[in-house]
Each structure stands twice: as structure tokens, then as C-alpha cells.
N, CA, C and O atoms as a GROMACS GRO file, in nm:
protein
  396
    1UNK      N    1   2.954   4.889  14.680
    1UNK     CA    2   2.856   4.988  14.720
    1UNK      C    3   2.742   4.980  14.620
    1UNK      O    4   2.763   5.001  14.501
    2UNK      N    5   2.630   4.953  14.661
    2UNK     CA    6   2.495   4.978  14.588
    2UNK      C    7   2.449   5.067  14.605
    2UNK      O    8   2.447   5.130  14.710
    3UNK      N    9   2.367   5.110  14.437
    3UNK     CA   10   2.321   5.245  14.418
    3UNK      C   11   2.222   5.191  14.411
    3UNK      O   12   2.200   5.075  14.376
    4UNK      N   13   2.114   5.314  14.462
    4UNK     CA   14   1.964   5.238  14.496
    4UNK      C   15   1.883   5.391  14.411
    4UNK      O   16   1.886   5.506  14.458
    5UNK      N   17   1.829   5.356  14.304
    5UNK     CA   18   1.754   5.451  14.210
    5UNK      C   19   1.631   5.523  14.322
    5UNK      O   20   1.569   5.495  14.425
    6UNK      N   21   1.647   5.635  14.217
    6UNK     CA   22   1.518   5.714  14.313
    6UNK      C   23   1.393   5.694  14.249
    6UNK      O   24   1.371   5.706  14.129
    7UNK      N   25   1.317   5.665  14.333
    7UNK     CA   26   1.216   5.652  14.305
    7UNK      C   27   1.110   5.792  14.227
    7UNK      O   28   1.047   5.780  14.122
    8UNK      N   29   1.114   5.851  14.269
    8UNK     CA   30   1.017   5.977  14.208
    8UNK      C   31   1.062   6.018  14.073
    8UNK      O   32   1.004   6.110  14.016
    9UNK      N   33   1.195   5.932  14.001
    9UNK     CA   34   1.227   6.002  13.906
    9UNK      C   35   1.279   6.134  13.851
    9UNK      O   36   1.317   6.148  13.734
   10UNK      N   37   1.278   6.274  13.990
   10UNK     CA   38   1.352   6.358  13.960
   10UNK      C   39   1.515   6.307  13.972
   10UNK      O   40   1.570   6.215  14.034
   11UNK      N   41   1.576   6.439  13.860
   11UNK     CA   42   1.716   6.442  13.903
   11UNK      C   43   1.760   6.507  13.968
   11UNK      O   44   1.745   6.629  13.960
   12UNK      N   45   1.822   6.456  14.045
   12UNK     CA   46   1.918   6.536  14.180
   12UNK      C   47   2.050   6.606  14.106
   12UNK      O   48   2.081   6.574  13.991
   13UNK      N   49   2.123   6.701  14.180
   13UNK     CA   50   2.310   6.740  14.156
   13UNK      C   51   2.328   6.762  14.284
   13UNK      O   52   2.249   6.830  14.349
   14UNK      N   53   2.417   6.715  14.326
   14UNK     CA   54   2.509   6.803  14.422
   14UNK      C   55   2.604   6.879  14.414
   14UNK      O   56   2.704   6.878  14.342
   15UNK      N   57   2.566   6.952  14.499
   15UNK     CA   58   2.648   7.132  14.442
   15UNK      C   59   2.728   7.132  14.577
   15UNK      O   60   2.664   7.143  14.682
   16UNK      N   61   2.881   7.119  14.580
   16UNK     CA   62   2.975   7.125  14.640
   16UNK      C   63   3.052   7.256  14.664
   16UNK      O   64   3.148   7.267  14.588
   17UNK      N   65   3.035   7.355  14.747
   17UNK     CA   66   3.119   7.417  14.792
   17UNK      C   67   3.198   7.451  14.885
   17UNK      O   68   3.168   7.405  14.996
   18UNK      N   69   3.316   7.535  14.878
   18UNK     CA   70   3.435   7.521  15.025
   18UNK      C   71   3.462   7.703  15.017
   18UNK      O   72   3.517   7.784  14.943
   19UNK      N   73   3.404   7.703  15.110
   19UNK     CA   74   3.404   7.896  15.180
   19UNK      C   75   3.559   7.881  15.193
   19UNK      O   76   3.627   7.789  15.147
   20UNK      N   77   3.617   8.031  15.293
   20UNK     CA   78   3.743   8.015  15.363
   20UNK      C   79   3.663   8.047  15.493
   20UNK      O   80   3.563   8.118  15.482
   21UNK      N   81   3.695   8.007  15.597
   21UNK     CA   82   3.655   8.058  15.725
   21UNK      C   83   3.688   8.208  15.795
   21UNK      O   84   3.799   8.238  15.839
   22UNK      N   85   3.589   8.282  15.796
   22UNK     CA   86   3.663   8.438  15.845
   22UNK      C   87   3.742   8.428  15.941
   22UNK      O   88   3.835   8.508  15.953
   23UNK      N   89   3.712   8.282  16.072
   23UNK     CA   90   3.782   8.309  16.193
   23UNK      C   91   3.940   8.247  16.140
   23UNK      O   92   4.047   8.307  16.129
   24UNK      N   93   3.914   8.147  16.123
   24UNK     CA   94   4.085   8.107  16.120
   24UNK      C   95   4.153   8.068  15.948
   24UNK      O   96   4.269   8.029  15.933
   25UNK      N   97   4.064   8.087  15.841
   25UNK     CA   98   4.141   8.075  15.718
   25UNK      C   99   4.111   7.971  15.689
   25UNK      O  100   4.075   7.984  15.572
   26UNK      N  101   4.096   7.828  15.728
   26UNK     CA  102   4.061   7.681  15.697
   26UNK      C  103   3.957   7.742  15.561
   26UNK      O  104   3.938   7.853  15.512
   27UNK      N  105   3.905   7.605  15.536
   27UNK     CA  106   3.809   7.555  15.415
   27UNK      C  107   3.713   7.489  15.509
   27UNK      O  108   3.727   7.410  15.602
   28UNK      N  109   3.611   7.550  15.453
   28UNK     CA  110   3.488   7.492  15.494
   28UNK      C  111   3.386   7.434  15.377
   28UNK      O  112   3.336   7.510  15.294
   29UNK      N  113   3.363   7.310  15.377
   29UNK     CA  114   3.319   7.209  15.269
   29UNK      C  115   3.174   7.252  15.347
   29UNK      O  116   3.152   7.260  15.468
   30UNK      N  117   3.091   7.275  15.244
   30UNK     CA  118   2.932   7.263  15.247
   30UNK      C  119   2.867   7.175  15.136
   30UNK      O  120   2.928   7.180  15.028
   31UNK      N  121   2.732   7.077  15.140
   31UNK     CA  122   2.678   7.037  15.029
   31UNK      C  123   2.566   7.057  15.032
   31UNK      O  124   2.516   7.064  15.144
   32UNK      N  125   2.485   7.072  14.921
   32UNK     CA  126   2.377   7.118  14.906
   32UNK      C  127   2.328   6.990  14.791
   32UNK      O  128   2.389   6.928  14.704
   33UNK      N  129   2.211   6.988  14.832
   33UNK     CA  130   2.125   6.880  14.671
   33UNK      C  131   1.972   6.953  14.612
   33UNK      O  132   1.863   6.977  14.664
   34UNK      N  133   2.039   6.975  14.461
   34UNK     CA  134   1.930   7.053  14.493
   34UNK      C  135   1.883   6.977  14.300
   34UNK      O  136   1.959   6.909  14.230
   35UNK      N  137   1.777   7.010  14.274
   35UNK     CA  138   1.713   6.986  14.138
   35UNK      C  139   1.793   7.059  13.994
   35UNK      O  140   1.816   7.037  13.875
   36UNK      N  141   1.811   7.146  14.085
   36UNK     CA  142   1.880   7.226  13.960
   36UNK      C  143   2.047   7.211  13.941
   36UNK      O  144   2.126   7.186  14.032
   37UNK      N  145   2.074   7.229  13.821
   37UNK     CA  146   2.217   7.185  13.768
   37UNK      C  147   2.307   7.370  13.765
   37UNK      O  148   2.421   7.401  13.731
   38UNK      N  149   2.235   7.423  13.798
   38UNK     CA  150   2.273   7.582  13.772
   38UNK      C  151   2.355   7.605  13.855
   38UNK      O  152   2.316   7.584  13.970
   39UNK      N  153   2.434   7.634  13.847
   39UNK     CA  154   2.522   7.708  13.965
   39UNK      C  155   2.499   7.883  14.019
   39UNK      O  156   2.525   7.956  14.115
   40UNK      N  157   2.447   7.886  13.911
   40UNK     CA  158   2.425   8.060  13.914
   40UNK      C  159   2.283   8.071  14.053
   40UNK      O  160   2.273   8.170  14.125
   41UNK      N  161   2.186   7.946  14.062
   41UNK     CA  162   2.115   7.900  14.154
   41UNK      C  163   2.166   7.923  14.275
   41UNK      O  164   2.162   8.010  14.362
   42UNK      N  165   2.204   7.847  14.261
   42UNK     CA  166   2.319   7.780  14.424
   42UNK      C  167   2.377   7.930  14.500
   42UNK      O  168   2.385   7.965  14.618
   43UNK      N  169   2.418   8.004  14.352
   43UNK     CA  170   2.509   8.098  14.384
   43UNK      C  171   2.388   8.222  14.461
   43UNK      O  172   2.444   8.281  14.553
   44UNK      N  173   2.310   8.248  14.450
   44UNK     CA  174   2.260   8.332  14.528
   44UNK      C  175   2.150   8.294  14.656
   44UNK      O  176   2.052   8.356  14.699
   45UNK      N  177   2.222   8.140  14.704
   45UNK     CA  178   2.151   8.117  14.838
   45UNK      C  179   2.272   8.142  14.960
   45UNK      O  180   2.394   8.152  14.947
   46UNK      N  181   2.196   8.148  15.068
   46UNK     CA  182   2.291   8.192  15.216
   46UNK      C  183   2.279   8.056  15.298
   46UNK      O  184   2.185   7.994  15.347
   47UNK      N  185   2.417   8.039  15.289
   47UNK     CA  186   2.449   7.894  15.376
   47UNK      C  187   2.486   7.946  15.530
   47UNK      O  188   2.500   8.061  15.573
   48UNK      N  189   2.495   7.844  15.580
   48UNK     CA  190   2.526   7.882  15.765
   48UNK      C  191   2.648   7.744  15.792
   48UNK      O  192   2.620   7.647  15.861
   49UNK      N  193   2.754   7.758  15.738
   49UNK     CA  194   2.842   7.677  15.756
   49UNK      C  195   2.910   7.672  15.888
   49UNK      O  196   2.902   7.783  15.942
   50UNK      N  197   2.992   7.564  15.980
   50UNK     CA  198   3.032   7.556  16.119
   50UNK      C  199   3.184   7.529  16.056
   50UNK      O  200   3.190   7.445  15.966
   51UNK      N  201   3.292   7.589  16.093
   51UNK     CA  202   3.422   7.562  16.085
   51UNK      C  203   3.412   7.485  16.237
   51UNK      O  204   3.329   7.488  16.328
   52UNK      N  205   3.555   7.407  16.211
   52UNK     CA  206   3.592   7.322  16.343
   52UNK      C  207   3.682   7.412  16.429
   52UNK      O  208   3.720   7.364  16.535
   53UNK      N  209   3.722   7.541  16.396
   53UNK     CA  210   3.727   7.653  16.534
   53UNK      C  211   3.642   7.689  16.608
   53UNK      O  212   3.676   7.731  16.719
   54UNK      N  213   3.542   7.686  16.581
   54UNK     CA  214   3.396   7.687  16.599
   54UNK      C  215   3.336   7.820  16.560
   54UNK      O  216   3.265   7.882  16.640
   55UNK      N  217   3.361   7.864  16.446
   55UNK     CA  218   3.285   7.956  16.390
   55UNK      C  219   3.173   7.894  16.327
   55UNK      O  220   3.158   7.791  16.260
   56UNK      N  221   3.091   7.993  16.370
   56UNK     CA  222   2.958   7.965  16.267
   56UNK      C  223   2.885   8.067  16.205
   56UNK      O  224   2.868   8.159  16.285
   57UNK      N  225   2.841   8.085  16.112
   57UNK     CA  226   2.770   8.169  16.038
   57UNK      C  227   2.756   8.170  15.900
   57UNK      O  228   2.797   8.081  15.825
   58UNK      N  229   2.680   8.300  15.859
   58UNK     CA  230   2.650   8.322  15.711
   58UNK      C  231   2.735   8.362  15.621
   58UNK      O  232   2.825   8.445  15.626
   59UNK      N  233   2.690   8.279  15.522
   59UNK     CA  234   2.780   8.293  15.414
   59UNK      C  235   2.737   8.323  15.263
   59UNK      O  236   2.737   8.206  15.225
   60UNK      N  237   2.716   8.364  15.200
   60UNK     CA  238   2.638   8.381  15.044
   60UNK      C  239   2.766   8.273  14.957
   60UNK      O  240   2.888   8.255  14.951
   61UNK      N  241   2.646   8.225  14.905
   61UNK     CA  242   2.696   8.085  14.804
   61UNK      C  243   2.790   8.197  14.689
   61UNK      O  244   2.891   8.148  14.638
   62UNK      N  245   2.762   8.311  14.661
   62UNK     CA  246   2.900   8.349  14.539
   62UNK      C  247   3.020   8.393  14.603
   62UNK      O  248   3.110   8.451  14.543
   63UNK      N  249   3.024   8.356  14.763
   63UNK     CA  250   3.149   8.394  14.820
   63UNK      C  251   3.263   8.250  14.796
   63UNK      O  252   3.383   8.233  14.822
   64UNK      N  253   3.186   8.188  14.750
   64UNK     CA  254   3.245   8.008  14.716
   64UNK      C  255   3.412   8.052  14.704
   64UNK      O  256   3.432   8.170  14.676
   65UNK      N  257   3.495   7.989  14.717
   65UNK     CA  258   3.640   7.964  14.663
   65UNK      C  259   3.576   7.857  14.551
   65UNK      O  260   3.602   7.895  14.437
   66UNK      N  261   3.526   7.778  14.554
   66UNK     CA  262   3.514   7.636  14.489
   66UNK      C  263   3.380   7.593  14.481
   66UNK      O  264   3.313   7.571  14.582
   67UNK      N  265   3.338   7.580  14.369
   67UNK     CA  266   3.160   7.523  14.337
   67UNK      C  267   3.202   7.451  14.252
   67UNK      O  268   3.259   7.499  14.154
   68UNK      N  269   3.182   7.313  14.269
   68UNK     CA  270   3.145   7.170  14.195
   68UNK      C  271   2.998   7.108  14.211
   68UNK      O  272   2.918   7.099  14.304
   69UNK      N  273   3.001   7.070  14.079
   69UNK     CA  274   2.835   7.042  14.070
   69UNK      C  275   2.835   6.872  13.992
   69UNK      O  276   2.870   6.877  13.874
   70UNK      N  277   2.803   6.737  14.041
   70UNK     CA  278   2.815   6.634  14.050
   70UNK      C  279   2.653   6.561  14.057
   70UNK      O  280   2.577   6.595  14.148
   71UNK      N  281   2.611   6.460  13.956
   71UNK     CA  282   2.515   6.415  13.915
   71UNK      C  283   2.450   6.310  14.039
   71UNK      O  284   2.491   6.196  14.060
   72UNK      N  285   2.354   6.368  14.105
   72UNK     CA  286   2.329   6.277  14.188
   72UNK      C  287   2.199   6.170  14.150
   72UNK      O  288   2.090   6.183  14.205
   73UNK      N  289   2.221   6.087  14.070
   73UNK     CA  290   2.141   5.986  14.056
   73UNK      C  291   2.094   5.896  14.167
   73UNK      O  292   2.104   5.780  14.124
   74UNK      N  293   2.052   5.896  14.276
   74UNK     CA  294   2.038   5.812  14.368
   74UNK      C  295   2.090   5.837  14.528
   74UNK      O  296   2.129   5.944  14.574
   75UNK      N  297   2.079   5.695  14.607
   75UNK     CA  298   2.160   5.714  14.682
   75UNK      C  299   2.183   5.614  14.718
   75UNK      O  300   2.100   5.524  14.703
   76UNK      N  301   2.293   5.592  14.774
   76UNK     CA  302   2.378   5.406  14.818
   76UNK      C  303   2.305   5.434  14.934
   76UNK      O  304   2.242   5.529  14.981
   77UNK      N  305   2.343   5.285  14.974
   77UNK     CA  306   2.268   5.173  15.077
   77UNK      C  307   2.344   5.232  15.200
   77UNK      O  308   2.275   5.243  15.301
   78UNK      N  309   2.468   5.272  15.208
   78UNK     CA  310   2.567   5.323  15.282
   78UNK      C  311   2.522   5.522  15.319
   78UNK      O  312   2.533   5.567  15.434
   79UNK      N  313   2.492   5.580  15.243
   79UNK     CA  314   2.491   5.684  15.251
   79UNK      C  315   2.340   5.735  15.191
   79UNK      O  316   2.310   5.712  15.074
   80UNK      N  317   2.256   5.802  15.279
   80UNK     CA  318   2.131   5.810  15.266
   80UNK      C  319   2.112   5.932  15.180
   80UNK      O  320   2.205   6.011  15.182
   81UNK      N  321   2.023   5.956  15.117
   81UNK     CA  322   2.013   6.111  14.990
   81UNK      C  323   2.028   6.228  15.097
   81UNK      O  324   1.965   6.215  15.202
   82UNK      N  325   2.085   6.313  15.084
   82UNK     CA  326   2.091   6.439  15.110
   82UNK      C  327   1.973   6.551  15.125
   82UNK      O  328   1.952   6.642  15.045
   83UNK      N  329   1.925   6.533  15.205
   83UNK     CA  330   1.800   6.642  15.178
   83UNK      C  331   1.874   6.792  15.121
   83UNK      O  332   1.997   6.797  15.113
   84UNK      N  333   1.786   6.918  15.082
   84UNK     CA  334   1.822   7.012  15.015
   84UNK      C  335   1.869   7.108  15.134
   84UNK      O  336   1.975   7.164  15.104
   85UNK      N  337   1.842   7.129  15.207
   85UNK     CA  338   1.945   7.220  15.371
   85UNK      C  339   2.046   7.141  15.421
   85UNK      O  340   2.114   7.191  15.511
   86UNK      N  341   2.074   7.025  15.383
   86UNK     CA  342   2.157   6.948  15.469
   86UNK      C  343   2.310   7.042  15.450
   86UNK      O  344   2.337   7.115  15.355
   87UNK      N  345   2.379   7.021  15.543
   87UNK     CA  346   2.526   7.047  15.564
   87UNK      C  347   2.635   6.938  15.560
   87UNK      O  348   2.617   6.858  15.652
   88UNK      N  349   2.728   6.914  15.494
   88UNK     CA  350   2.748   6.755  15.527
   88UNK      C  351   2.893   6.804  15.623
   88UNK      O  352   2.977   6.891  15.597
   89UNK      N  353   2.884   6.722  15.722
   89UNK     CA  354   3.021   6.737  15.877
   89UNK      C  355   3.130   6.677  15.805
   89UNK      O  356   3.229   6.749  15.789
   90UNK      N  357   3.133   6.571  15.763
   90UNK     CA  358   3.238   6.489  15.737
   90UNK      C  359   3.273   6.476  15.556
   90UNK      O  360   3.210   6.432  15.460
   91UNK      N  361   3.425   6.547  15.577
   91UNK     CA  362   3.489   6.586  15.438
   91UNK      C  363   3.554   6.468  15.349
   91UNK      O  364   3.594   6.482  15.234
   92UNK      N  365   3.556   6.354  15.421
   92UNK     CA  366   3.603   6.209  15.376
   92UNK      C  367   3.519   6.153  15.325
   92UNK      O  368   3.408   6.120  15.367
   93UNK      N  369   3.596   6.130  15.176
   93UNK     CA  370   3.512   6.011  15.084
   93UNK      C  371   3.568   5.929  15.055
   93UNK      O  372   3.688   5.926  15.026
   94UNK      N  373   3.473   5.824  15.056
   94UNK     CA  374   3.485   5.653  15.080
   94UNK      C  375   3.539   5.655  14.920
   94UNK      O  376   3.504   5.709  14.815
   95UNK      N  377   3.647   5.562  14.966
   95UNK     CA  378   3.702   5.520  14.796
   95UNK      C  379   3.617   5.344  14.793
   95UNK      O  380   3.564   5.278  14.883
   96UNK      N  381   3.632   5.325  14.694
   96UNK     CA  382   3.573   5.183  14.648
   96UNK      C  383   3.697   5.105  14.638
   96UNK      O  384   3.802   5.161  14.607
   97UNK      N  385   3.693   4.985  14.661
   97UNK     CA  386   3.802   4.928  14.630
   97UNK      C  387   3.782   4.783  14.588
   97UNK      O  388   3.701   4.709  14.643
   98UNK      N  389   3.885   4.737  14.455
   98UNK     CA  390   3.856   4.666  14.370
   98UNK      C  391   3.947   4.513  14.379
   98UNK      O  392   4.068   4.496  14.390
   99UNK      N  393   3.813   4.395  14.367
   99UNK     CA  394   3.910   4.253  14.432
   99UNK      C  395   4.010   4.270  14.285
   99UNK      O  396   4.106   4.194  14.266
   0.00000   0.00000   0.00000
């Protein structure tokens, strides 16, 4: 997997969080990319997350079960940068694997 530098020179984080779903209890994975490394940031924005029961709605980022915050230097050739509203659908990450 190639990492392809950003050009503009800011630094990115991705700020990882997993709600519980009001309708059925699941985990709901949201990502956010945002400039700032703060969590306390993150923590007072309102996400609109979709569970696969099909709930949808609002959520305030300090309702998190789980906030991880991960250095986003770039973005691979495989997976395009994250804009800052994005939601990401799919909870599977690609492992690398070594000859």
C-alpha cells in the first residue's frame, strides 16, 4: 500500500468514534478528519450516524463509548483522504500483508 503525502502540508487526525445505537444496542463506528488533535473538539460536534437496523440520527460526539484519535499523514492510493463530514460505512480494515 502506498502512502501518497499531502500536498498542502496541513496535518490531518482521525478521530474515531463508536456510539451505541438507541434502536437496537449495536456500535456504530463514525470517522471524522479533522485538523485538530483535540478530542475535547470532536467532543462537542453532532454527528448523524446510520446503524444497519436502520436507525438514523443525532448524536453529540461526548455521547462516544470510544474516541480514538490516529495521525493522518496522507492518504493511500487505495483509500482516498476523508473529507471532514464524511461518515465512513465500512468497519473493515485492510491488514497489509508481508512476502
Amino acid at each position: 500500500m502506498e502512502t501518497v503525502p499531502r500536498t498542502d502540508g496541513a496535518r490531518k487526525f482521525a478521530h474515531i468514534l463508536h456510539f451505541r445505537c438507541p434502536s437496537c444496542g449495536k456500535r456504530i463506528k463514525t470517522v471524522r478528519a479533522n485538523e485538530s488533535m483535540s478530542r475535547e473538539h470532536i467532543a462537542r460536534l453532532i454527528f448523524q450516524p446510520t446503524c444497519a437496523c436502520g436507525w438514523s440520527g443525532q448524536l453529540a460526539g461526548f455521547n462516544a463509548l470510544q474516541h480514538t484519535v490516529e495521525c493522518w499523514n496522507g492518504q493511500t492510493a487505495d483509500n482516498p483522504a476523508v473529507p471532514d463530514n464524511a461518515v465512513e460505512a465500512n468497519t473493515k480494515r485492510t491488514i497489509r500483508q508481508t512476502p
